[in-house]
C-alpha positions, 0 to 999 in steps of 0.5 A, spaced: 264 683 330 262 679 325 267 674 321 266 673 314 263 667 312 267 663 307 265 664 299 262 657 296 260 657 289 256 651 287 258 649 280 250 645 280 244 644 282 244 640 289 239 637 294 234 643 297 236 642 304 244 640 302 243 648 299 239 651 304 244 648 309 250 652 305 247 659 306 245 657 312 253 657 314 257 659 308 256 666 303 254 660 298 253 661 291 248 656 288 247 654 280 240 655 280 240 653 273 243 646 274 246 647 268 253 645 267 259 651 268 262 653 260 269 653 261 269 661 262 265 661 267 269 655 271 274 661 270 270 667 274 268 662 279 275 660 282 276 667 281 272 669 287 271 663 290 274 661 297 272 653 296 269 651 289 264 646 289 265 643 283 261 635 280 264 630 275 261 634 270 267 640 271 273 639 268 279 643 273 285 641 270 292 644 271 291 651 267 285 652 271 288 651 277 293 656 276 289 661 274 285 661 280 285 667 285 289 667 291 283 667 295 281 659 292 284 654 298 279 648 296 276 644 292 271 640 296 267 635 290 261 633 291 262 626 288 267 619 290 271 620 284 277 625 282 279 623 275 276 631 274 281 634 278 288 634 277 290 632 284 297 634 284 296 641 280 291 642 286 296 640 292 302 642 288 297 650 289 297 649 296 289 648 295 285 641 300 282 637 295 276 632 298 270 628 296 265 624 299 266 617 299 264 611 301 256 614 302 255 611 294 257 605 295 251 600 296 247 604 291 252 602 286 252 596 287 245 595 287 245 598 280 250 594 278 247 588 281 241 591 277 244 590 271 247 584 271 241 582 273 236 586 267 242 583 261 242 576 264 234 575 264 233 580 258 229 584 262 228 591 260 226 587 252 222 584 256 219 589 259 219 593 251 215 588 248 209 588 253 209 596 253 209 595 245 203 590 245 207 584 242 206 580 248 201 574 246 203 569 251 207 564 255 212 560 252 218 555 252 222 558 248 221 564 247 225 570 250 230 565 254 236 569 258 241 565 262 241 563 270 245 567 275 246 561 280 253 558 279 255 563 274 262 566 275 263 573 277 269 578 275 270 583 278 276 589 277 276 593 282 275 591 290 274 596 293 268 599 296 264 598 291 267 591 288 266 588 295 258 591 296 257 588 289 261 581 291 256 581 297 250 581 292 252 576 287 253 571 293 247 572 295 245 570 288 249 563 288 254 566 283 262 564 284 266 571 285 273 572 283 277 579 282 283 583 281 285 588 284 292 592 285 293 586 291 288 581 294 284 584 300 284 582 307 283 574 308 277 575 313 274 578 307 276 574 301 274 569 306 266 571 307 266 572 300 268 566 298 272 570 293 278 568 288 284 573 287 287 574 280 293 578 280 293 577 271 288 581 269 288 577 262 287 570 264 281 572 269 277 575 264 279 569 259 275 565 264 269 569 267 262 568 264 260 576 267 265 582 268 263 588 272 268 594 271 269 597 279 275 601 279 277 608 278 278 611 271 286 613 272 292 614 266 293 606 267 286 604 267 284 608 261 281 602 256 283 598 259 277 593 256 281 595 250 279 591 242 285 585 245 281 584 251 275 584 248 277 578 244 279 574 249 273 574 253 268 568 252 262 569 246 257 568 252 261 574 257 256 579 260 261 586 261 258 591 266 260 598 267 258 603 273 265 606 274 266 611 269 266 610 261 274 612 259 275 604 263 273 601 255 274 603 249 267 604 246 268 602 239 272 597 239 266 594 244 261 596 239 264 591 234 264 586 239 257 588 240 256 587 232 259 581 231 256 577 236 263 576 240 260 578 246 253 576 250 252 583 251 253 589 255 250 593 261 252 600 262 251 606 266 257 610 263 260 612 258 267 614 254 264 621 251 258 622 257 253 624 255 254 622 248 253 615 247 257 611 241 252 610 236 254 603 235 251 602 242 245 604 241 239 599 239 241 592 240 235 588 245 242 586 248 245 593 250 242 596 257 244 603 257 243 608 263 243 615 264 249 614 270 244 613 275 250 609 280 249 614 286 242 617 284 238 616 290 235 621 295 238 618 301 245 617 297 245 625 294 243 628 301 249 624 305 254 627 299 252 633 301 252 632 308 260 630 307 262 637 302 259 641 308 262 637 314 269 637 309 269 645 309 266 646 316 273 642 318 278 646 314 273 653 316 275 650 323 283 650 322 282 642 322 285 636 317 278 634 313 276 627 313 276 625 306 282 630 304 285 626 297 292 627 296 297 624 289 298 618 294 291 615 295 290 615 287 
């Protein structure tokens, strides 16, 4: 007597061997447009689905939540963050929610480090002016960035991600400091060499780079807000790789304008994929397409860990990385 496999709906385009291991296991429906779900069809989705697989790019809220059929008993996401779920609605349904962190961790961190290091020494204007033709030699003073080494490094956010990134700027001689809701273990702080300010304020006042690498919460939202941004030093090098609702875009922009900051490198945006147009176009601005977990390596182990989360609950077992309200 067959069992009947589980129905799995991909909401986007995964890795081929992610999805071909989905069939392999699971009644899986995949998106082979790659084109995000419209809200119509998220709602006919969690209609016949069994487990939704949705990306950062859908919204589930609470009212989608609630018009899920009876059938719907997961939403296993593929990606670390959540803030596009709403956790408590899901778990208040009776619906197991899991992500897949950690396998993203050094490959952010690298871009993050990738950023700091392209605004510091001007790297991709840099590399503009030579694919221009307006290259005409060496000079002394011409195109002059700022050294890492001894540089202070704020980082808001040390979890996974912060303590890789703090390993990097270490390695690069730069002093690192971070605030977090609590200071991490002594052996940590410890082999980073790490400062712990329990006042956001007073430590961003002080740094001469800030990465933003905590997740976007109703806390957190704007949190590097016009105030803040006023009490950052003129030379500050402010870098995102978390998630875009984590600084007010327009009051960044004036910042921009008037020269109050050094610069900025971002990965994220407020309004993703729309980009503040006052971000746009200064030498001193390095915008990317959230490339933070864009690695075959990284897109292969999330895949791998949304197919070990349902396979455990299709086997009558708590998943490994079940988020509940209490984690968030």
């Amino acid at each position: 007597m067959s069992v009947r496999k589980l129905k799995v709906v991909l909401t986007r385009r995964l890795p081929d061997a992610v999805e071909t291991r989905m069939r392999e296991l699971f009644d899986a429906e995949l998106n082979l447009s790659d084109r995000p779900m419209d809200r119509a069809a998220l709602e006919a989705a969690v209609q016949r689905a069994d487990v939704l697989v949705p990306t950062i790019t859908d919204a589930i809220d609470a009212t989608l939540i609630a018009g899920a059929g009876e059938q719907l008993k997961m939403i296993a996401s593929f990606g670390a963050g959540v803030d596009h779920i709403d956790i408590e609605a899901a778990v208040g349904r009776g619906l197991i929610v899991t992500n897949t962190p950690g396998v993203l961790t050094e490959d952010t961190a690298d871009l993050a480090m990738g950023l700091i290091l392209a605004v510091s020494r001007r790297i991709v204007e840099g590399a503009r002016v030579v694919a221009d033709g307006g290259f005409e030699g060496w000079s002394p003073t011409w195109m002059t960035g700022r050294k890492l080494w001894g540089k202070r490094l704020g980082i808001v956010g040390m979890g996974r991600i912060g303590q890789a990134l703090a390993r990097r700027a270490k390695a690069f001689g730069m002093q690192v400091h971070y605030h977090n809701r609590k200071p991490v273990p002594t052996m940590i702080a410890e082999e980073l060499g790490a400062t712990y300010w329990d006042d956001l304020d007073q430590m961003l006042a002080r740094m001469d780079l800030i990465s933003l690498n905590c997740p976007a919460t109703k806390e957190t939202y704007h949190l590097i807000s016009a105030e803040r941004l006023a009490k950052l030093q003129p030379h500050v090098i402010l870098i995102n790789t978390a998630r875009g609702e984590l600084i007010d875009e327009a009051a960044l922009a004036d910042a921009i304008k008037a020269r109050s900051i050094a610069g900025a490198g971002l990965d994220v945006f407020e309004h993703e994929p729309v980009v503040h147009p006052g971000l746009l176009g200064h030498a001193n601005v390095v915008l990317l397409p959230h490339l933070g977990s864009a690695t075959i390596e990284a897109r292969q182990d999330m895949g791998d860990r949304v197919i070990g989360n349902i396979l455990t609950f299709q086997n009558g077992h708590r998943p490994p990385d079940r988020v509940i309200p209490a984690m968030l």
